[in-house]
N, C-alpha and C positions, 0 to 999 in steps of 0.2 A: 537443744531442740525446741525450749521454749520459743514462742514468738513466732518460728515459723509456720505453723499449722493454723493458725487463726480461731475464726469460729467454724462451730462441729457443720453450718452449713457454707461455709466455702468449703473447709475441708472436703466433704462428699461430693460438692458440684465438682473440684478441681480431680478428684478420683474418680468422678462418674466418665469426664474428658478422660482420662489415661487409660480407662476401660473400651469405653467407644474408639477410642486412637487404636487403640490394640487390636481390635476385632478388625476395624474397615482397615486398618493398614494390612494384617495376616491377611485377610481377604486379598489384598492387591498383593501380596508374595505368591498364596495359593494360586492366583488366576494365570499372573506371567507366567511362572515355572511350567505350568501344567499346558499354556498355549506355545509357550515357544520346545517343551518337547514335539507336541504336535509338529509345529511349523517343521523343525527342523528334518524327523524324518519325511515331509512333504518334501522339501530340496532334497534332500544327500538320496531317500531310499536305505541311507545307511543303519545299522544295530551301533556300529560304531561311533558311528558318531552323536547320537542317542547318550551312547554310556559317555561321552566324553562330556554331554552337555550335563549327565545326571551328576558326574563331578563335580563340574563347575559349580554346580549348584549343593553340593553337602559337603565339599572342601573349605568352603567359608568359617563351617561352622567347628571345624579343627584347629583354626587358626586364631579365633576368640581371645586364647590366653593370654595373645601379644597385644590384647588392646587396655588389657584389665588399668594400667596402670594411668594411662589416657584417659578413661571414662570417670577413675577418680579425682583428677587435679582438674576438670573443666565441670562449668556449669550441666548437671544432668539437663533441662531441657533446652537448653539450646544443642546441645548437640545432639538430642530426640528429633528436635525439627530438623534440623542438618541431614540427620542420616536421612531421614525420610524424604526432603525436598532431594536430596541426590537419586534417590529409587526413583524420585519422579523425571528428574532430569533423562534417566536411564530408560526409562520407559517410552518415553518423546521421543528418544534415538531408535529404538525400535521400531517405532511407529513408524518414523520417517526409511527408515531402511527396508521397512516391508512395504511400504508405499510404493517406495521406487524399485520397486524388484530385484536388490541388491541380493546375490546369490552367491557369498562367501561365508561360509556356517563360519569360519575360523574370527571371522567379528563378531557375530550372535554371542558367541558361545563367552567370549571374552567380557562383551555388556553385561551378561547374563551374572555371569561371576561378580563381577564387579558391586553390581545392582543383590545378588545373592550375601556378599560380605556384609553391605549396606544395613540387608536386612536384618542380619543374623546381628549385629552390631545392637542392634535398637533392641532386645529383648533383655541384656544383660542393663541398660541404661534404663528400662523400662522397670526393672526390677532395683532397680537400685531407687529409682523417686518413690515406690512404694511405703514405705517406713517415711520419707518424711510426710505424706500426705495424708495419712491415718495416726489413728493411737495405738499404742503398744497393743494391746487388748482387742484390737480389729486387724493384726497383721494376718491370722492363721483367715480369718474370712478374705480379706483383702486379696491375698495369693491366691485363693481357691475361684477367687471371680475373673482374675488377670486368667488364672490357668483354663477355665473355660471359657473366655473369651477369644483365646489362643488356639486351642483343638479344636472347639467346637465350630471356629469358623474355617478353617484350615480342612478339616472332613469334609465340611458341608461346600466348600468353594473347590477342592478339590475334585468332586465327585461334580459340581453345578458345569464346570470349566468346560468339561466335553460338549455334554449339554449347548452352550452357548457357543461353541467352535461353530457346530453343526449349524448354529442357525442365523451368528454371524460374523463367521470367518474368522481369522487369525486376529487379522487388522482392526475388527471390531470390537475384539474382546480385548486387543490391548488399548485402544481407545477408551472403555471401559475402566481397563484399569487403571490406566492414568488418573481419570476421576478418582478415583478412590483415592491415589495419595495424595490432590490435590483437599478432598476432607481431613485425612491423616492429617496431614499438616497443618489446616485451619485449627484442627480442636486443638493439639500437641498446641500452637500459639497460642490457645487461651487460657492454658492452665495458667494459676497466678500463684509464684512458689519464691520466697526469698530463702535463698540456698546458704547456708551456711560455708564460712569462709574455711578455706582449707589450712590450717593449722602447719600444719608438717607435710612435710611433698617428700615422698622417697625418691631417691638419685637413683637413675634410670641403670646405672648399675648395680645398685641392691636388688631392684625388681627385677633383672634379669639372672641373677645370684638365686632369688627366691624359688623361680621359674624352674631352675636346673636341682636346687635342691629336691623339689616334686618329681620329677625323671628318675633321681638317683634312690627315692623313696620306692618309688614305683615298680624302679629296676632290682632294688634288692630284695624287696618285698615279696615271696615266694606267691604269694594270694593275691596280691595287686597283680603280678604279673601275669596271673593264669587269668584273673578277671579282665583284664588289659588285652590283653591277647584275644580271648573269645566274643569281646566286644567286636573288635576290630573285626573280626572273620565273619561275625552276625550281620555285621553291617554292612560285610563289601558282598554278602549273597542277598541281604536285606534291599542295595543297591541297584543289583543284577534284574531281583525282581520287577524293581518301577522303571528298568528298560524295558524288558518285556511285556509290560504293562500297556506300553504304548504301542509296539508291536503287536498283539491278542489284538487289541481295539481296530488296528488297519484291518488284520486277518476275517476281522467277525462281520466287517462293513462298514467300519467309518468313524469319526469322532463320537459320533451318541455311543457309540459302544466303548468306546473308550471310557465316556463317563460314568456307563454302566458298572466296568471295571473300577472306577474310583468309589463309585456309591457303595458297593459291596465290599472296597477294602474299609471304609468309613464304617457300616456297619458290623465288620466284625474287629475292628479296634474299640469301636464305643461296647460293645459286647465283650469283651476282652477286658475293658477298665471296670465295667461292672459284677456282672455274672462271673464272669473265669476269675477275677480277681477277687471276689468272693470268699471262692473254692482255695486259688492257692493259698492267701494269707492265713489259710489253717496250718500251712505245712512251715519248716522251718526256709529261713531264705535261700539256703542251700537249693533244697527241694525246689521252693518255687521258681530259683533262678534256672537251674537245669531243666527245669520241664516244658519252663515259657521257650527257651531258646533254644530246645532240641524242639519243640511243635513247631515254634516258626521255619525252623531247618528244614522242617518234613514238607510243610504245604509248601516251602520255596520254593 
């Protein structure tokens, strides 16, 4: 790791870029997701098709595991700018498809994903340049700046989204957005990082040998399995809810209340990481596991 880190002030300027990249890029994931649910019950009227878009968009991030081995044998920031210059590409396609009144959700839906993989791609590579751009001794601060630069703009863009529908359309807030990965990707090109060479490359069938060992751990594992399982169940009624999220918002009168609906879930997740989480880390994980995800089950 010698050598690559430089001095303590490139290091900082080239971490303060991967911080700002991280905020205004989550920014442009928050805005599309949250304008194109919008859009899409605008076409269909459908719930259905609603949940299929809210798929598209958290099915990416199950799929992660099959990149791990790719994200290690390539340059981390080229392929930071990469992912992100394709969100933008992704986003241009939207624009031009809502431009021209193109009225096939079954293409939205498929960009969307697509531009969702993108995004979900760039957090694991985001966290991998982490360590080489700081010292050992700044990594626990380092994570904790990445990780609110991550939620905190994700809340706060989440909940802005409606807001901005209302007052400038679909078309304008992905115009909008686009800007943002066009900065994304200006600062992601500035950081200045000589990446260490990769030594040993595992044969893409060890890494997929590795992959199935985790399954077969998982699967036998009496407690992985019950934690595996209740994941899964929290998150497909977890899902259900930010469909009907966007349905509440038509029902109450329009995009502003949609984002009203986003403000108040932002405000009791940031309530939740502070205060509630307070309270449960008194109990054992057990306890706190089971309390958080039978409360979330109740207000579901």
């Amino acid at each position: 790791m010698q050598g690559l880190k430089g001095a303590d002030n490139v290091i900082n300027a080239n971490f303060r870029k991967l911080v700002l990249g991280r905020a205004v890029g989550n920014a442009g994931d928050s805005i599309y997701m949250i304008a194109m649910n919008w859009f899409i019950l605008q076409l269909t009227n459908s719930a259905l098709w609603i949940g299929i878009m809210n798929v598209a968009i958290v099915l990416p991030g199950v799929l992660l595991f099959l990149f791990g081995d790719s994200i290690d044998r390539h340059s981390k920031r080229r392929l930071l700018v990469a992912v992100e210059f394709s969100q933008l590409v992704i986003v241009v396609m939207l624009i031009g498809l809502v431009a021209l009144h193109i009225k096939l959700p079954g293409i939205y839906v498929g960009l969307v994903f697509v531009a969702a993989l993108f995004g979900s791609l760039a957090y694991p590579i985001q966290d991998t340049l982490v360590p080489l751009l700081v010292e050992p001794d700044q990594l626990v601060q380092a994570q904790a700046d990445m990780s609110i630069a991550y939620k905190g703009t994700d809340y706060v863009f989440n909940a802005l989204s409606g807001f901005l529908i209302s007052l400038c359309s679909v078309l304008g807030v992905l115009i909008m957005d686009a800007a943002t990965f066009v900065v994304t990707v200006a600062t992601f090109r500035r950081i200045k990082l000589a990446e260490p060479r990769q030594q040993h490359t595992r044969e893409k069938s060890l890494y997929l040998n590795q992959i199935l060992v985790g399954f077969k751990i998982i699967s036998t594992d009496p407690l992985l399995r019950l934690l595996t399982f209740a994941s899964v169940v929290m998150n497909f009624f977890f899902g259900g809810l930010n469909t009907y999220v966007v349905l509440f918002g038509r029902h109450f009168g329009g995009s502003i209340y949609y984002g009203i609906l986003e403000s108040m879930s932002a405000v009791g997740i940031l309530l939740g990481m502070t205060v509630v989480y307070r309270q449960l880390k008194k109990l054992t994980v057990r306890q706190s596991y089971l309390i958080g995800n039978f409360s979330r089950d109740v207000f579901d």
